[in-house]
C-alpha positions in Angstrom: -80.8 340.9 -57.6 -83.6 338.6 -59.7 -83.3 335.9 -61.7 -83.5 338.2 -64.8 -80.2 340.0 -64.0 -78.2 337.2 -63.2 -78.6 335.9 -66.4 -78.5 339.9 -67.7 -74.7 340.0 -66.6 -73.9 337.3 -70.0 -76.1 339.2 -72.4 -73.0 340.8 -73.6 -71.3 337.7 -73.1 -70.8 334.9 -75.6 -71.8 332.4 -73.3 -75.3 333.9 -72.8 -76.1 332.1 -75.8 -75.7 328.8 -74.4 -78.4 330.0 -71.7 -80.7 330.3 -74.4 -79.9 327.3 -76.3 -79.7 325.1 -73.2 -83.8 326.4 -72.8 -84.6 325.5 -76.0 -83.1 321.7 -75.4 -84.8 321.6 -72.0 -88.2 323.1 -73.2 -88.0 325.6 -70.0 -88.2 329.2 -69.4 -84.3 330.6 -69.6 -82.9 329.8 -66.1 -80.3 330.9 -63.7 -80.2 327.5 -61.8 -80.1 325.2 -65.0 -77.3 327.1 -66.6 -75.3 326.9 -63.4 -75.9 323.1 -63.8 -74.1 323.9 -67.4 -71.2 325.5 -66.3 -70.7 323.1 -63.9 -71.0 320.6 -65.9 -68.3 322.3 -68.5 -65.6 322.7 -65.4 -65.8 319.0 -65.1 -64.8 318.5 -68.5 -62.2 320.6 -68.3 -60.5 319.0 -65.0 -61.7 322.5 -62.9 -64.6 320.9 -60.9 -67.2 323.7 -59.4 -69.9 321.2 -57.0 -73.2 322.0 -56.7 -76.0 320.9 -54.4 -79.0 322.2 -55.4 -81.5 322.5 -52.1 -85.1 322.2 -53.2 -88.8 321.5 -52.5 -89.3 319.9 -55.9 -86.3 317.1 -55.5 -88.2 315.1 -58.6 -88.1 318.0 -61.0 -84.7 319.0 -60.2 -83.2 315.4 -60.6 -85.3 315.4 -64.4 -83.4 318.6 -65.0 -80.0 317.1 -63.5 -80.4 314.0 -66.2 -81.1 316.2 -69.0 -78.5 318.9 -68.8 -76.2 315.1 -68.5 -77.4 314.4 -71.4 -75.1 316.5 -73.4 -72.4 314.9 -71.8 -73.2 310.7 -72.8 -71.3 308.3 -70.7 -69.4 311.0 -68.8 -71.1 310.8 -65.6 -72.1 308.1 -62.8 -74.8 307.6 -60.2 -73.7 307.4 -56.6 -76.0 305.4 -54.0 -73.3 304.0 -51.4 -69.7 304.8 -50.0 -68.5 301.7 -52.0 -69.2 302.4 -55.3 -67.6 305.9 -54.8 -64.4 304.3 -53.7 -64.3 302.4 -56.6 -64.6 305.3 -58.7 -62.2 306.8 -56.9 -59.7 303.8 -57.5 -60.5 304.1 -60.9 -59.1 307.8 -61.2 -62.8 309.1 -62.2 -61.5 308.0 -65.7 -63.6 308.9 -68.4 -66.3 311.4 -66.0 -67.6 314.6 -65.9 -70.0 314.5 -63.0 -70.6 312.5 -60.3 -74.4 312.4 -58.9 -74.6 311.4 -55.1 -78.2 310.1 -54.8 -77.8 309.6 -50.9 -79.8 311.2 -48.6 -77.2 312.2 -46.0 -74.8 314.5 -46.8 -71.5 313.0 -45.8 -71.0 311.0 -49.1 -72.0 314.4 -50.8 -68.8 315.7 -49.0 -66.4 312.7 -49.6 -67.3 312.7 -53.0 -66.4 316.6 -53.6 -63.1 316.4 -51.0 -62.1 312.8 -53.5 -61.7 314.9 -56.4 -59.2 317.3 -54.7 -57.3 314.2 -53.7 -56.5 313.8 -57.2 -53.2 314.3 -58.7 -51.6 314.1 -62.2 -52.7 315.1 -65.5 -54.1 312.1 -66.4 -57.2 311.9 -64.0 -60.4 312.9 -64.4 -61.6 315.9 -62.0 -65.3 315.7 -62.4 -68.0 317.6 -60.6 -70.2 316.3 -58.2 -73.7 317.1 -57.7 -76.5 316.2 -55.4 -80.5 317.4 -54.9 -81.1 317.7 -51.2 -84.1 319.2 -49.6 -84.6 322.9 -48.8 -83.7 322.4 -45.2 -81.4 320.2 -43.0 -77.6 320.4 -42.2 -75.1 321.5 -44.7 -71.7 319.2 -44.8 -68.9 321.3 -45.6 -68.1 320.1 -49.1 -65.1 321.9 -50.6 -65.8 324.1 -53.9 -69.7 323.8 -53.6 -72.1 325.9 -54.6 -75.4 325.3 -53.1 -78.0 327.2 -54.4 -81.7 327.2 -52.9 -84.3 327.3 -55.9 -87.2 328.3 -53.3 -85.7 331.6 -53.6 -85.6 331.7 -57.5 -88.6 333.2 -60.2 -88.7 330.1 -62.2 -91.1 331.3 -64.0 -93.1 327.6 -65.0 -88.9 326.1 -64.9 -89.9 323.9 -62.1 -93.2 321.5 -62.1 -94.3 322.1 -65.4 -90.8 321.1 -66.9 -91.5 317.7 -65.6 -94.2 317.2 -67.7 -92.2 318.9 -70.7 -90.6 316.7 -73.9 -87.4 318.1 -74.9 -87.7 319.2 -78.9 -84.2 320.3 -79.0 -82.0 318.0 -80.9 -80.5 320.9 -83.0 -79.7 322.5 -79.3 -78.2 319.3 -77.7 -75.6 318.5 -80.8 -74.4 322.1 -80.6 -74.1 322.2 -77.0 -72.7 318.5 -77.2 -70.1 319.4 -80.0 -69.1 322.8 -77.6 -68.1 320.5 -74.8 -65.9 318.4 -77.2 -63.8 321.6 -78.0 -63.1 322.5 -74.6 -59.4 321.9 -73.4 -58.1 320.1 -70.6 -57.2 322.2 -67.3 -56.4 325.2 -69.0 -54.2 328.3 -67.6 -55.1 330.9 -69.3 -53.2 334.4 -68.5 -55.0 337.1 -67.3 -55.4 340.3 -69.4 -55.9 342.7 -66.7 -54.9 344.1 -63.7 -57.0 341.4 -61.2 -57.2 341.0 -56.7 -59.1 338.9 -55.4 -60.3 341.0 -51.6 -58.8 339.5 -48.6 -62.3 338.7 -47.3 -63.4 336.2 -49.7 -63.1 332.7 -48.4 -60.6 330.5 -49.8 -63.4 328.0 -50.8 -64.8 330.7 -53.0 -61.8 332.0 -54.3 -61.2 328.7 -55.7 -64.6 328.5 -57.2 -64.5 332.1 -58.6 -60.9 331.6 -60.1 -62.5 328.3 -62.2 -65.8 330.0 -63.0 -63.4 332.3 -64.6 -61.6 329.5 -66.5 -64.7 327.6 -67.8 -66.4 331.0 -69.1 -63.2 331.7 -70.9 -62.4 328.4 -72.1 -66.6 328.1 -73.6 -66.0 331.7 -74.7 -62.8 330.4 -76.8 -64.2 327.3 -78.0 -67.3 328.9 -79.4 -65.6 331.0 -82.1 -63.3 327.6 -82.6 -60.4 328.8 -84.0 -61.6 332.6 -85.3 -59.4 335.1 -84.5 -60.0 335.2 -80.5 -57.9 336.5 -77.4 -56.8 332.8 -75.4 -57.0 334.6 -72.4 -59.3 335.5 -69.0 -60.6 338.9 -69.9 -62.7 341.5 -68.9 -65.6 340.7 -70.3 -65.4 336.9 -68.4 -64.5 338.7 -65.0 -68.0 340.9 -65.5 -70.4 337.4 -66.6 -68.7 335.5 -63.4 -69.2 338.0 -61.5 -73.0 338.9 -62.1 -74.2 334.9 -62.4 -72.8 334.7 -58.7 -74.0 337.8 -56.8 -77.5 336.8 -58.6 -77.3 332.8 -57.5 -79.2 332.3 -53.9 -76.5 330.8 -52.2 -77.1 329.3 -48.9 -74.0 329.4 -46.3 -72.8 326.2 -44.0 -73.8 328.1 -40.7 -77.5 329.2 -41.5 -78.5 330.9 -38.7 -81.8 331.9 -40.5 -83.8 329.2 -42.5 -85.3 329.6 -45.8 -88.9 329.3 -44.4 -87.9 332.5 -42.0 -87.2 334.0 -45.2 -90.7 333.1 -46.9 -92.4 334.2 -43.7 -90.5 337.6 -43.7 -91.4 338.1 -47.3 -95.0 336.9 -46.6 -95.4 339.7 -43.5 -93.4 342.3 -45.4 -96.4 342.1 -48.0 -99.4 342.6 -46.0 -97.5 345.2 -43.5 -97.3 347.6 -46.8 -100.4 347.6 -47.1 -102.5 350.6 -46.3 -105.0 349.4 -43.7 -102.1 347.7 -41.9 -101.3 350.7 -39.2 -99.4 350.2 -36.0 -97.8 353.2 -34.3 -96.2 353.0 -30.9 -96.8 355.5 -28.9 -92.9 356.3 -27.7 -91.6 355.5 -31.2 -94.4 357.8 -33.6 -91.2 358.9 -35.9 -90.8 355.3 -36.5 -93.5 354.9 -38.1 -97.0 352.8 -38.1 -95.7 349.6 -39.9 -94.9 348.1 -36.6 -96.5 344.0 -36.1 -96.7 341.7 -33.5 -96.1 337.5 -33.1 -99.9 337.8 -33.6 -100.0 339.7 -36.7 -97.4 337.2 -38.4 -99.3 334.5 -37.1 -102.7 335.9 -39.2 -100.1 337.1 -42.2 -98.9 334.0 -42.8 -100.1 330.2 -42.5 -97.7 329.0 -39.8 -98.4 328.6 -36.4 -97.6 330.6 -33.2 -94.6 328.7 -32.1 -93.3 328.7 -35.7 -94.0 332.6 -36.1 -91.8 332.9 -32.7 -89.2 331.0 -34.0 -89.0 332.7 -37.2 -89.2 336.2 -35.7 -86.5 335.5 -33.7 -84.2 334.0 -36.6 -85.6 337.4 -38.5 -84.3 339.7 -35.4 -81.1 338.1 -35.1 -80.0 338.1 -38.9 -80.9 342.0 -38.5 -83.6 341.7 -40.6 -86.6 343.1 -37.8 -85.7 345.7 -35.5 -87.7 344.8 -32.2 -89.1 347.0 -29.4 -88.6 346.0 -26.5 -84.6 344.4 -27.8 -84.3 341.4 -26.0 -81.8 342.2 -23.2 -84.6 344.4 -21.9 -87.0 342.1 -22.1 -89.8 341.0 -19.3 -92.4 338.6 -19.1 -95.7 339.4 -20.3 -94.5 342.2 -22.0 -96.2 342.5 -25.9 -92.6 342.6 -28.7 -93.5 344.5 -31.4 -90.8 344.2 -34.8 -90.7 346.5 -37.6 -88.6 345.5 -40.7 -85.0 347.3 -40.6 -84.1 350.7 -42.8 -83.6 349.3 -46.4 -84.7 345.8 -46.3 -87.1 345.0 -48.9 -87.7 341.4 -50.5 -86.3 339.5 -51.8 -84.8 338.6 -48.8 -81.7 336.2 -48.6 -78.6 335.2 -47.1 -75.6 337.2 -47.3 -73.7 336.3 -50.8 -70.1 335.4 -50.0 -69.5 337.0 -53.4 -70.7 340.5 -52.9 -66.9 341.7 -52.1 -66.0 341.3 -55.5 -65.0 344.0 -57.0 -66.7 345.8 -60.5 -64.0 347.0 -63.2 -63.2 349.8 -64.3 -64.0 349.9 -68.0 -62.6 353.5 -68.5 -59.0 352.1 -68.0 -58.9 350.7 -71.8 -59.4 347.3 -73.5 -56.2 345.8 -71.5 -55.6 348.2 -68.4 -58.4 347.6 -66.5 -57.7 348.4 -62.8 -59.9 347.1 -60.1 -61.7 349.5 -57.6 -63.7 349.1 -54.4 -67.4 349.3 -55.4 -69.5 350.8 -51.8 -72.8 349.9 -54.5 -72.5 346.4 -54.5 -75.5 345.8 -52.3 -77.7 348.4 -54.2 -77.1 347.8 -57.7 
């Protein structure tokens, strides 16, 4: 699913037109990454923190789009350098903050920072976000309620380099969104207005993250009309927007067991195998086909080296990306592995999103009555 869709899934939605307003502030392309940053932003207002870490090439860029999307929250967030000063925030209840940007390089204060905030009890204290820029690769701490989402794997569309060198014009943009986040209420519960499961196979982490996505759309959704006649409730049309933005958001998992520059390699391949003159047949396999390519082929495809194309392939073969001839347990020495890319898979290519088993609704139950049901097109729609 592209960029495009995921922010497709609000155009019915009355949140889609902060998306468009929060481009206008930022002088940027409308962008599925930034308006994550929103929401996220929004759930720590309202005491329902959803964490991001954001895994990039372009660290600088991101952390100008981090302060800017902060700035429609003044004096609500904090910088985070050191295990100390997060311990005093933490002493401190979070009082008075929204987010919480870790700025170190190593992940673990990343992962105390978003496990503090679900020590926190009482009404009274602040449940802010936390949010950190990492780069694209390297190990993953297991942060609770995280989203990490991998911008290599986003059309950005000019959203990344060039917004550094961008002025923000939108002053109009930043006092409406500004004014929105002052409506919102603190750690809402808002019923739900339809027959709602969450599938057994979603991790708790998610179901947590999924359950406050819900909230914040609602709550944003509720403010916006401020005080027109409006249902104070989690309704279909919230379930739909959640739903889409996440299946659409490149998510990468804890346990990556193939890295995102496999994935730029197997798009990079994928492209030139297409083409016409590319034709490799084998001679015991003809009704497979002639898109069939070797470590050398990937090795003039692409610009990475031969040990890096064998690593990669490997990664490729074992997400079931490739299919490869000989498969490795009857493997010999010597002997030339040829891959071809499995039925189906077409770029882009990613990691499996957790939040593919959600199901659709069905909007032929009525306004109120809408029953959930399996959906076996999830992965093709």
């Amino acid at each position: 699913m592209s960029l495009a869709n995921g922010l497709e899934s609000l155009r019915k939605h009355p949140v889609g037109r902060f998306a468009t307003a929060l481009a206008g502030y930022l002088g940027a392309p409308r962008d599925l990454a930034h308006f994550t940053q929103f929401l996220s932003l929004a759930s720590g207002r309202i005491g329902l923190p959803v964490n991001l870490e954001i895994r990039t090439d372009e660290a600088g860029c991101e952390l100008i789009v981090a302060d800017r999307i902060l700035t429609l929250s003044p004096n609500r967030f904090a910088y985070v350098d050191t295990p100390g000063q997060l311990r005093r925030l933490e002493q401190a209840g979070f009082a008075g903050l929204d987010v919480i940007v870790v700025r170190h390089r190593r992940g673990e204060l990343f992962s105390d920072a978003a496990s503090s905030t679900c020590r926190i009890v009482g009404n009274k204290a602040a449940l802010p976000s936390t949010w950190r820029v990492a780069p694209a690769e390297g190990s993953l701490p297991n942060s609770p309620f995280t989203l990490r989402i991998i911008t290599s794997q986003l059309d950005r569309k000019g959203a990344g380099a060039g917004l550094a060198m961008a002025i923000p014009t939108g002053r109009a943009e930043v006092l409406g969104l500004g004014m929105l986040l002052d409506r919102l209420p603190r750690r809402p519960r808002y019923p739900y207005r339809f027959v709602y499961k969450l599938p057994d196979s979603l991790a708790g982490d998610h179901a947590v993250v999924f359950e406050r996505l819900l909230h914040v759309v609602a709550a944003l959704r509720i403010a916006r009309l401020d005080g027109q006649a409006t249902t104070e409730a989690i309704m279909p049309i919230d379930y739909s927007a959640v739903r889409g933005l996440l299946m659409a958001l490149p998510l990468v998992p804890v346990e990556v067991k193939v890295s995102a520059a496999a994935l730029k390699t197997a798009e990079a391949i994928f492209d030139r195998v297409k083409e016409d003159q590319h034709h490799v047949a084998l001679p015991d396999r003809s009704a497979d086909g002639h898109k069939w390519f070797t470590r050398g082929h990937a090795v003039r495809y692409t610009p990475i080296c031969y040990s890096a194309a064998k690593e990669h392939l490997d990664q490729l073969e074992n997400e079931g990306i490739l299919e490869a001839d000989p498969p490795k347990k009857l493997r010999v020495h010597g002997r030339t592995i040829h891959f071809k890319f499995q039925p189906g898979m077409v770029p882009p290519f990613r990691w499996r999103n957790p939040f593919q088993v959600l199901p659709l609704l069905d909007h032929d139950a009525g306004e109120f009555a809408h029953d959930l049901r399996t959906d076996s097109a999830i992965a093709t729609e």
